[in-house]
C-alpha positions as CSV (number, residue, x, y, z in Angstrom):
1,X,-70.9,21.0,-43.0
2,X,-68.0,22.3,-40.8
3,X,-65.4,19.6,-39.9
4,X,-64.8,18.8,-36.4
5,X,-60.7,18.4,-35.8
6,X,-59.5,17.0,-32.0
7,X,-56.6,18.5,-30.7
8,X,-54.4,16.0,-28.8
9,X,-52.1,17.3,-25.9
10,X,-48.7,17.1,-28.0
11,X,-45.5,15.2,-26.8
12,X,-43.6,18.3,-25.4
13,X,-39.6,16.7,-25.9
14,X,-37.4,15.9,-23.0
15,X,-38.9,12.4,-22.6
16,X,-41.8,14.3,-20.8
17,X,-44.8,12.3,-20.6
18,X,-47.7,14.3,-19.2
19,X,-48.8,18.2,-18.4
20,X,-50.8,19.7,-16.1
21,X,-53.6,22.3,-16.9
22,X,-52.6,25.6,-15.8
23,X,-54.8,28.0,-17.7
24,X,-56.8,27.9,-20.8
25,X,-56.5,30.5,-22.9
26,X,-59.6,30.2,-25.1
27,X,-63.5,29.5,-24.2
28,X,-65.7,27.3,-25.7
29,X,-67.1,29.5,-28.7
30,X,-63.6,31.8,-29.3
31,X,-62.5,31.7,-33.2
32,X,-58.7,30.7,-32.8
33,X,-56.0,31.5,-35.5
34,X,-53.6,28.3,-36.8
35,X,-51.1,28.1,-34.7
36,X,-53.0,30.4,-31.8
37,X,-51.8,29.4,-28.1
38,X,-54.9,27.6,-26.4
39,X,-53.5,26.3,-23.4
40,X,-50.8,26.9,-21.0
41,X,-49.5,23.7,-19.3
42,X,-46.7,23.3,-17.0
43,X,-44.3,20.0,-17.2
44,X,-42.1,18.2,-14.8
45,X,-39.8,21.0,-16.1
46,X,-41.5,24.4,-17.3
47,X,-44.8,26.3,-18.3
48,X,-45.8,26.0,-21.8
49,X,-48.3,27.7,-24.2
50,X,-49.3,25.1,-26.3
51,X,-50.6,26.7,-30.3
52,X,-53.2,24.7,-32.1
53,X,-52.5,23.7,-35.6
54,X,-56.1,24.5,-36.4
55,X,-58.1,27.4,-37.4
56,X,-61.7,27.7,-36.7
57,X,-64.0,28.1,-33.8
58,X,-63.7,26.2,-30.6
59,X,-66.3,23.3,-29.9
60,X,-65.7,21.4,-26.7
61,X,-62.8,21.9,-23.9
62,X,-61.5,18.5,-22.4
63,X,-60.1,19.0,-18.5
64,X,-60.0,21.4,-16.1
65,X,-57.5,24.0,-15.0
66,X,-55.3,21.9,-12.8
67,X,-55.7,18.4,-14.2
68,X,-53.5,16.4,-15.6
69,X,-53.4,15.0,-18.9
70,X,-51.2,12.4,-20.5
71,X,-49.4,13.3,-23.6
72,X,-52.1,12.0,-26.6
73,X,-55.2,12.9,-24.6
74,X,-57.7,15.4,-26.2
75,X,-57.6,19.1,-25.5
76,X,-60.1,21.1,-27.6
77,X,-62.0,20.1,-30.4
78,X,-61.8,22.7,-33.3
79,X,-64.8,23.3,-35.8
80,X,-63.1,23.9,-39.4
81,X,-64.8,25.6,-42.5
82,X,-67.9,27.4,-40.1
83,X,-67.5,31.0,-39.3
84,X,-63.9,31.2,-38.6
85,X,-63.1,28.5,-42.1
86,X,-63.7,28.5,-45.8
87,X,-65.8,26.3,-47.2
88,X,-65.1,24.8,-50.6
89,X,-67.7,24.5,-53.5
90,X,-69.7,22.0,-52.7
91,X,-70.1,23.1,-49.2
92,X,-66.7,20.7,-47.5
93,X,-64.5,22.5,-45.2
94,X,-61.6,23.0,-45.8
95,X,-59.3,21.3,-42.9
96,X,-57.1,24.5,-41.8
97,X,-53.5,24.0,-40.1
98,X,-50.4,25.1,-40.0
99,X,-48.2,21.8,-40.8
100,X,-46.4,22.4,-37.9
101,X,-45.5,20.2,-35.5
102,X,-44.1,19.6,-31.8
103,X,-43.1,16.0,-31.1
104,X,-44.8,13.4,-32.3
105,X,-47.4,14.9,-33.4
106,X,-49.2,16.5,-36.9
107,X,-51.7,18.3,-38.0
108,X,-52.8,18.5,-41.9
109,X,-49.5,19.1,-43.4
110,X,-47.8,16.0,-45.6
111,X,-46.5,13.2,-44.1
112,X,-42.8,13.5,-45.8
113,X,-42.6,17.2,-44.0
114,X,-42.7,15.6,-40.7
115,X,-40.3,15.2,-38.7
116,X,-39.4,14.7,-35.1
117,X,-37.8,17.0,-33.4
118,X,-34.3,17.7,-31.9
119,X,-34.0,18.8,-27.7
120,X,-32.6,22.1,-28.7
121,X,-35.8,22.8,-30.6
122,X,-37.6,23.7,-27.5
123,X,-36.8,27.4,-26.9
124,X,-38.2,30.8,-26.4
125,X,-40.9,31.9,-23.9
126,X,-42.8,28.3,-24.0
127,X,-42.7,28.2,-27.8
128,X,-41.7,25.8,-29.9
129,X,-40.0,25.5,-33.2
130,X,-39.8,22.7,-35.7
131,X,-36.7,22.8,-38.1
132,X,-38.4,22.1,-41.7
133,X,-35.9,19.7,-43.5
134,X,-35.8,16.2,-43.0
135,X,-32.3,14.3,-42.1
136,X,-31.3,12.3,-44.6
137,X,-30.4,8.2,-44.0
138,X,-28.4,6.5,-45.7
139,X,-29.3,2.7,-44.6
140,X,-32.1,3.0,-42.3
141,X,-31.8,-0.2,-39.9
142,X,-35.0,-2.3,-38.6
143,X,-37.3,-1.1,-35.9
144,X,-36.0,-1.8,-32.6
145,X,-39.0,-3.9,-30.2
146,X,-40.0,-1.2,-27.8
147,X,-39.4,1.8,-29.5
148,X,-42.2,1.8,-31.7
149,X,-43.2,1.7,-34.7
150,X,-40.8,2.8,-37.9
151,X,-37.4,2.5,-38.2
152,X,-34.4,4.0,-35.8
153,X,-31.0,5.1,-37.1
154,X,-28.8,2.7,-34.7
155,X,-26.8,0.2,-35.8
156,X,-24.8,-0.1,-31.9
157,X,-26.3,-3.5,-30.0
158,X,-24.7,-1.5,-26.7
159,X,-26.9,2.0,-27.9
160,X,-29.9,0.5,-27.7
161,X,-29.6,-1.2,-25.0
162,X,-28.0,2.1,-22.9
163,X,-30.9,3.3,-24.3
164,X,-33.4,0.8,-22.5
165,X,-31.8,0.7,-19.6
166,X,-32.3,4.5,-19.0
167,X,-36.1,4.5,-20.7
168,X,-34.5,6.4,-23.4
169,X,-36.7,6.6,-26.6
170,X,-34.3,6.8,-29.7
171,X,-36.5,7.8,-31.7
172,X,-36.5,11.0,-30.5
173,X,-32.9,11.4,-30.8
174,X,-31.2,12.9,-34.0
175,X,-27.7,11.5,-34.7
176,X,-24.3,13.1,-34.9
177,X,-23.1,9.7,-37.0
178,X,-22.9,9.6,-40.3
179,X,-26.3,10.2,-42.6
180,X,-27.9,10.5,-38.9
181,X,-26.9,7.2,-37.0
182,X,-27.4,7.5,-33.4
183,X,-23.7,6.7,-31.4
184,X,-23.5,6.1,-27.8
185,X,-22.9,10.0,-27.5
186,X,-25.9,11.3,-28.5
187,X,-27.6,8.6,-26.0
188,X,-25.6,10.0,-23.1
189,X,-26.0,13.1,-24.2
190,X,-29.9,13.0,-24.0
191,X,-29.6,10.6,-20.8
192,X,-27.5,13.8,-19.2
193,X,-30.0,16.1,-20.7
194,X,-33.0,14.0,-19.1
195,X,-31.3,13.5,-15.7
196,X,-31.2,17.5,-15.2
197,X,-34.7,18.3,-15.0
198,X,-32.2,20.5,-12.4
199,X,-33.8,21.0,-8.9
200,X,-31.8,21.6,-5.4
201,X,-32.5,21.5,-2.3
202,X,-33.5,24.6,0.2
203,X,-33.9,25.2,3.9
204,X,-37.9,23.6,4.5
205,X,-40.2,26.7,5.0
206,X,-42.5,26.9,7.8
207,X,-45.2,24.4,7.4
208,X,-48.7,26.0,6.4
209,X,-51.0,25.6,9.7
210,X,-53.5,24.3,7.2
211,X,-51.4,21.5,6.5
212,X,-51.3,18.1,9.3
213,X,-47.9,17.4,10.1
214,X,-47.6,14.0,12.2
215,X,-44.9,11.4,13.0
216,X,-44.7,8.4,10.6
217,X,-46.4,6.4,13.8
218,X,-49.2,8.6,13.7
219,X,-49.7,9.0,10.0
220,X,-50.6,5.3,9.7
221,X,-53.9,4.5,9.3
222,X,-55.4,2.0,11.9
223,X,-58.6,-0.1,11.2
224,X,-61.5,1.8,11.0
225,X,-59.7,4.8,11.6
226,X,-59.3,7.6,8.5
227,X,-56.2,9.9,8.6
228,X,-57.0,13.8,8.6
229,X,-54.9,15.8,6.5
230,X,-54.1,17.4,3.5
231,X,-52.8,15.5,0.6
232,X,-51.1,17.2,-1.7
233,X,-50.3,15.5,-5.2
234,X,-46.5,15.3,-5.8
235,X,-46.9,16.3,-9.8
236,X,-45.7,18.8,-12.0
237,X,-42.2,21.0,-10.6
238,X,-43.0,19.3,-7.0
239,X,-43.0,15.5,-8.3
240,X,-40.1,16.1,-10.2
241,X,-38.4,17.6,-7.4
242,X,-39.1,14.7,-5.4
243,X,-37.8,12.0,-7.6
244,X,-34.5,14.1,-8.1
245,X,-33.7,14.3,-4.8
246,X,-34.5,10.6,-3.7
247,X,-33.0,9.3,-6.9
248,X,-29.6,11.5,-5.9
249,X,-30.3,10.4,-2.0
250,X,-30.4,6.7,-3.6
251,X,-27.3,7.1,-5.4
252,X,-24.9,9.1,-4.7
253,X,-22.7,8.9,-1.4
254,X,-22.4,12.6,-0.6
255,X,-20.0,14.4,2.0
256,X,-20.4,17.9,3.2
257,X,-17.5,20.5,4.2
258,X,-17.8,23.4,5.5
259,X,-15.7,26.9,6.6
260,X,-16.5,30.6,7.5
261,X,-15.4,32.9,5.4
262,X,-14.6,37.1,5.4
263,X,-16.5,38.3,2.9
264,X,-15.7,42.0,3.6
265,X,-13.4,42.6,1.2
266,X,-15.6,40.6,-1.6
267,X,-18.4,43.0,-0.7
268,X,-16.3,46.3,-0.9
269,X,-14.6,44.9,-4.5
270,X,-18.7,44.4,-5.8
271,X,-19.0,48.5,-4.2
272,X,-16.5,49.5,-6.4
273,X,-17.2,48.0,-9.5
274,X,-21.0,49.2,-9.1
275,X,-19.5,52.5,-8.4
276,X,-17.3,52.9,-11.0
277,X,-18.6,54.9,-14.4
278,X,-21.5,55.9,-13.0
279,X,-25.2,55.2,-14.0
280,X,-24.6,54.4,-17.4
281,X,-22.4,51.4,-16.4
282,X,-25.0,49.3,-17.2
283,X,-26.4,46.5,-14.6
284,X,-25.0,46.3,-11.3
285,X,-23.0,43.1,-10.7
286,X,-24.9,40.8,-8.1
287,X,-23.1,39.0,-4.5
288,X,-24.3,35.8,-6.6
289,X,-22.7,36.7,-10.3
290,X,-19.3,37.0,-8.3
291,X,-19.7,33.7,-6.7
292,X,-20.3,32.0,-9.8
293,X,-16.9,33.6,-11.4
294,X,-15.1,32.6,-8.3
295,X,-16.8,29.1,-8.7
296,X,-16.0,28.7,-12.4
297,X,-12.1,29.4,-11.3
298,X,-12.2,26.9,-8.3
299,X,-13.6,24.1,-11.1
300,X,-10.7,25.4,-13.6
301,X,-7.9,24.5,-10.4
302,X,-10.1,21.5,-9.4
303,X,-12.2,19.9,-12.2
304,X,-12.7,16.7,-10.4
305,X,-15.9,18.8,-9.5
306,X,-17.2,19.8,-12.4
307,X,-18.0,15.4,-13.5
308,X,-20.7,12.8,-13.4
309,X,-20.4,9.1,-12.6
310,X,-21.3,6.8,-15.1
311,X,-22.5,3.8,-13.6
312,X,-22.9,1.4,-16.0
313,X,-19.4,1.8,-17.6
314,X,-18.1,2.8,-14.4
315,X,-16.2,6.0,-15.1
316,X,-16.1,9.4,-14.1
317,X,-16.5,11.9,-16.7
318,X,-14.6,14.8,-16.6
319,X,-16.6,17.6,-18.2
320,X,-15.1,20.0,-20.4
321,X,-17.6,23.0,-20.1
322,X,-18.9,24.4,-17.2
323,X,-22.5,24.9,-16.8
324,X,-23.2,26.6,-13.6
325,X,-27.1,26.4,-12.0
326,X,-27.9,28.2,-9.4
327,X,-31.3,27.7,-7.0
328,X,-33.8,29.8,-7.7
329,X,-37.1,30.0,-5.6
330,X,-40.2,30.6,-7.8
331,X,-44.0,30.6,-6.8
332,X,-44.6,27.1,-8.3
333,X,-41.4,25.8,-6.8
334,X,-37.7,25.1,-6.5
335,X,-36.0,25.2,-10.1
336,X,-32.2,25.7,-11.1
337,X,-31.7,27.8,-14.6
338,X,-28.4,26.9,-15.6
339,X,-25.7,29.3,-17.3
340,X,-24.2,28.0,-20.0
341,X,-20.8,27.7,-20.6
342,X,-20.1,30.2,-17.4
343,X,-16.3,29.3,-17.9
344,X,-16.0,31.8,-20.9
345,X,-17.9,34.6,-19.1
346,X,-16.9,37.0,-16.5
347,X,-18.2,38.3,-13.9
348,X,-20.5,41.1,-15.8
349,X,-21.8,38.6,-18.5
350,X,-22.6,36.0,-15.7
351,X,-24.6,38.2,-13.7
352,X,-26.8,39.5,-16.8
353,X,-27.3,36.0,-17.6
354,X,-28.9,35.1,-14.1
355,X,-30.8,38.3,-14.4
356,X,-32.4,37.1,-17.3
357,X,-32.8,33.7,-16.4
358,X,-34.1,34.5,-12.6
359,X,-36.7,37.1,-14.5
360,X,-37.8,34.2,-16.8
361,X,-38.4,32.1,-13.6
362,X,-40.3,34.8,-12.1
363,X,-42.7,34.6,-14.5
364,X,-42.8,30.9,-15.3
365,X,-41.1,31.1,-19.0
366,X,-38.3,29.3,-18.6
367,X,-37.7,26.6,-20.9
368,X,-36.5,23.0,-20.9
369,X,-33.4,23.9,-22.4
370,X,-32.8,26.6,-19.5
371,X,-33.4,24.1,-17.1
372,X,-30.9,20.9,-18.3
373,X,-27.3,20.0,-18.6
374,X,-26.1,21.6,-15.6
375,X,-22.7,20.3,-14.7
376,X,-21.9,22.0,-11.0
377,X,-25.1,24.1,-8.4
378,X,-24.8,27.2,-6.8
379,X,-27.3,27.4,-4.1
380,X,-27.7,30.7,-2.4
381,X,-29.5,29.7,1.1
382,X,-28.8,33.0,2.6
383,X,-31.4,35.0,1.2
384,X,-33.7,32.7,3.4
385,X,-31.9,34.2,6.2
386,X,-29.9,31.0,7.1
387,X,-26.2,30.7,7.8
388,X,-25.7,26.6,6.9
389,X,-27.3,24.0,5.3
390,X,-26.1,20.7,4.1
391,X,-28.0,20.4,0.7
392,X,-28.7,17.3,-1.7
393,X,-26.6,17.4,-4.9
394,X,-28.3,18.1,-8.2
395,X,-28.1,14.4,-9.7
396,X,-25.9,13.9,-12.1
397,X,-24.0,16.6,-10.9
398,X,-21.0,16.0,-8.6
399,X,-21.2,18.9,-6.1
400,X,-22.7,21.6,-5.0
401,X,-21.6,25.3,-3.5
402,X,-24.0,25.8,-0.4
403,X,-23.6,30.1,0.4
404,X,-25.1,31.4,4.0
405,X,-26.4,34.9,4.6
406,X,-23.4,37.6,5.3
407,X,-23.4,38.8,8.4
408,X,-21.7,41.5,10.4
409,X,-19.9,39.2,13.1
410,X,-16.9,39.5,15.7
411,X,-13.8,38.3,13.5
412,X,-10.1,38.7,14.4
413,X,-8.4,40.7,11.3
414,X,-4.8,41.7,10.8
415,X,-4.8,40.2,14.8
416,X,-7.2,42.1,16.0
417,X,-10.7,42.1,17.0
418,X,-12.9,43.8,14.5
419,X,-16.9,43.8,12.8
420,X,-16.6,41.9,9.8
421,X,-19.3,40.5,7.2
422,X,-18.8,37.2,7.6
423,X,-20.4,33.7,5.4
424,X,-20.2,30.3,5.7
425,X,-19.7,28.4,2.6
426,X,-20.7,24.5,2.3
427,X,-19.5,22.2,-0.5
428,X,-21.8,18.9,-0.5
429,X,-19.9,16.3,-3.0
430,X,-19.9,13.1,-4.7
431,X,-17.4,11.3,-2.6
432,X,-16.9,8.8,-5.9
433,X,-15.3,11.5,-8.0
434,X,-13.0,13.1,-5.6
435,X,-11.5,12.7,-1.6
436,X,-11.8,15.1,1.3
437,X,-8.1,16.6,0.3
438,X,-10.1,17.6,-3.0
439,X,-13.1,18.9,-1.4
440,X,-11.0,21.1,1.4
441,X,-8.8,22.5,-1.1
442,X,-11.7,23.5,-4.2
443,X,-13.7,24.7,-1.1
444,X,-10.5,26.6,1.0
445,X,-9.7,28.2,-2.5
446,X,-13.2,29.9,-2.6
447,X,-12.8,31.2,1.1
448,X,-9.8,32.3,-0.3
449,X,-11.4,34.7,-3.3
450,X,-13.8,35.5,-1.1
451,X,-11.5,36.8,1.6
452,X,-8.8,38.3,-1.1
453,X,-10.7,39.1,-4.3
454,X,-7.4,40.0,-6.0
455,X,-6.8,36.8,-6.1
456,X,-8.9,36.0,-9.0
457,X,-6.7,38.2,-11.1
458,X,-4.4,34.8,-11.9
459,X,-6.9,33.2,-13.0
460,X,-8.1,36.0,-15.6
């Protein structure tokens, strides 16, 4: 007889604890291939396609397209050894699977081959690899209460509890210590890495006129007395949008700046570069990829910027790399892909970066990994057509470039009056890393490039 295998919604990483249903790629029926994607579920912070460890025909399909699921809740149920399976002599399947794994979660392979997985292990268009050997420990300490079951490589009193305090489960963690023990490091680390499910804030869109908009008097419910409207479940990209920006409304004290800037000069430098060599030049370079470089040389003049607060040791990190997000508007929401390391690139490499990242958004295949350990947002508000906005910093980050649409506009130049294209820049920042005097002279630096591009040549 054929032997029925469930298929549980795996733990996805990034401390992720649920998925929504977006489409189900097989029908109740389909023979599937191990390691075949079956379902594609989006996250708190990207669509997935989710491959079942099993081969054989599909039996039963638990939840609709757009439920929810918690992480450990069935998904399919998999027939193994009928049609699609071999059967053994005496008529047994044979239990088919890969051996793979995501996080947390097995199929038929040997227990010693499992593993759990690192964060970086997420990657490629919603897939998701498993590195094969297992770390070696040297002394493995005792469980810790709360964190399961099994033993955890901490030794630190202080890393676990940093690790409670910010819901932090170690044993997803791989140490940098020696024979694997987790250090405080690898805790912030994945604290920073979990706190940058990265999301921005943009100008509010017209309201749908199928959706009831009322005052907070008038949305409260009286006795008797049912309130019409829409409710709309704050889940997936949207809820984790919403707890970013109140937790970063909660904590941090924020202060906006502002100045108009002469961007006519910056837009006939981008003219020539595109112009120069011809079509075979290779991509053209993007408003936005030259605001990042200009960006990534403000932080190198004023890297109180480019830091986080730590609040429980009370200290400001100073971070060394620069990794630059920028908004990006998608179809299922607000989401920031973040370019790593953007102090080593120039303008060219920058731009093809956000090309491919903004493409991946387009389509919904960005990954965790594209999405975390942002360190300082770009947030391009003038493609909405807007010329300010005073925007919510991307918690943990410590500020944020705001950029308005540029616009042909009355401007004296050279002391006269002339049409120039002219933008208004913003810079909302963490008034705990840095003061105004900071602030005005990161953000009157910008102006500056943008006015007089040749002024980025000193810091080539």
């Amino acid at each position: 007889m054929p032997q029925v295998l469930e298929f549980k919604l795996p733990d996805l990483g990034e401390g992720l604890t649920e998925a929504e249903i977006v489409r189900w790629l097989v029908e109740v029926g389909d023979v599937v291939a191990i390691d075949q994607p079956v379902v594609e579920v989006e996250t708190a912070k990207a669509m997935v396609e989710v491959p079942c460890p099993y081969g054989g025909v599909v039996t039963a399909r638990f939840g609709e397209e757009g439920a929810e699921l918690p992480v450990g809740a069935p998904l399919l149920t998999v027939a193994v050894g009928s049609t699609a399976g071999e059967l053994s002599a005496d008529g047994a399947a044979e239990a088919e699977s890969s051996g793979n794994v995501l996080v947390g979660y097995g199929t038929g392979a040997p227990a010693a081959r499992r593993r759990r997985v690192r964060p970086e292990a997420i990657s490629g268009a919603g897939s998701v690899t498993v590195p094969a050997a297992e770390p070696a420990l040297g002394s493995v300490p005792a469980a810790v209460p709360g964190e399961g079951p099994g033993p955890v490589a901490v030794i630190s009193p202080l890393v676990r509890k940093l690790a409670r305090q910010h819901d932090l489960d170690l044993r997803q963690l791989t140490g940098s210590g020696p024979d694997g023990l987790i250090l405080r490091s690898d805790v912030e680390s994945a604290i920073r890495a979990a706190a940058s499910a990265t999301v921005a804030s943009a100008p509010v869109s017209a309201v749908p006129a199928s959706a009831s908009v009322s005052s907070p008097a008038s949305m409260a419910p009286s006795a008797g007395r049912e309130v019409a409207g829409e409710r709309i479940p704050l889940r997936g990209v949207r809820g984790a949008v919403a707890d970013k920006l109140a937790r970063s409304r909660r904590e941090i004290p924020d202060a906006t700046c502002w100045v108009d800037a002469d961007a006519t000069e910056l837009m006939a430098a981008r003219a020539a570069m595109n112009g120069a060599g011809g079509p075979a030049a290779g991509p053209k370079v993007s408003v936005l990829a030259l605001l990042a470089r200009i960006c990534t040389a403000a932080l190198a003049r004023f890297p109180e910027l480019n830091s986080t607060v730590d609040l429980d040791a009370r200290e400001i990190v100073r971070l060394r790399d620069v990794h630059l997000g920028f908004a990006a508007q998608t179809d299922r929401g607000l989401v920031v892909p973040v370019v790593r390391n953007a102090q080593d690139r120039n303008a060219e490499s920058i731009g093809a970066e956000i090309g491919r990242l903004t493409e991946a958004a387009r389509t919904g295949k960005l990954t965790p990994a594209d999405l975390s350990g942002g360190t300082f947002t770009l947030n391009n508000y003038g493609v909405f057509g807007v010329d300010g906005s005073t925007p919510i910093i991307n918690h943990p980050e410590a500020a944020m470039l705001g950029v308005g649409r540029i616009v042909a506009k009355p401007w004296v130049h050279q002391g006269e009056l002339a049409v120039r294209q002219v933008v208004q820049l913003s810079l909302t920042f963490d008034h705990r890393v840095c003061d105004g005097g900071t602030a005005g002279g990161f953000l009157r630096y910008v102006a500056d490039c943008v006015e007089q591009p040749a002024l980025l040549l000193r810091a080539l």
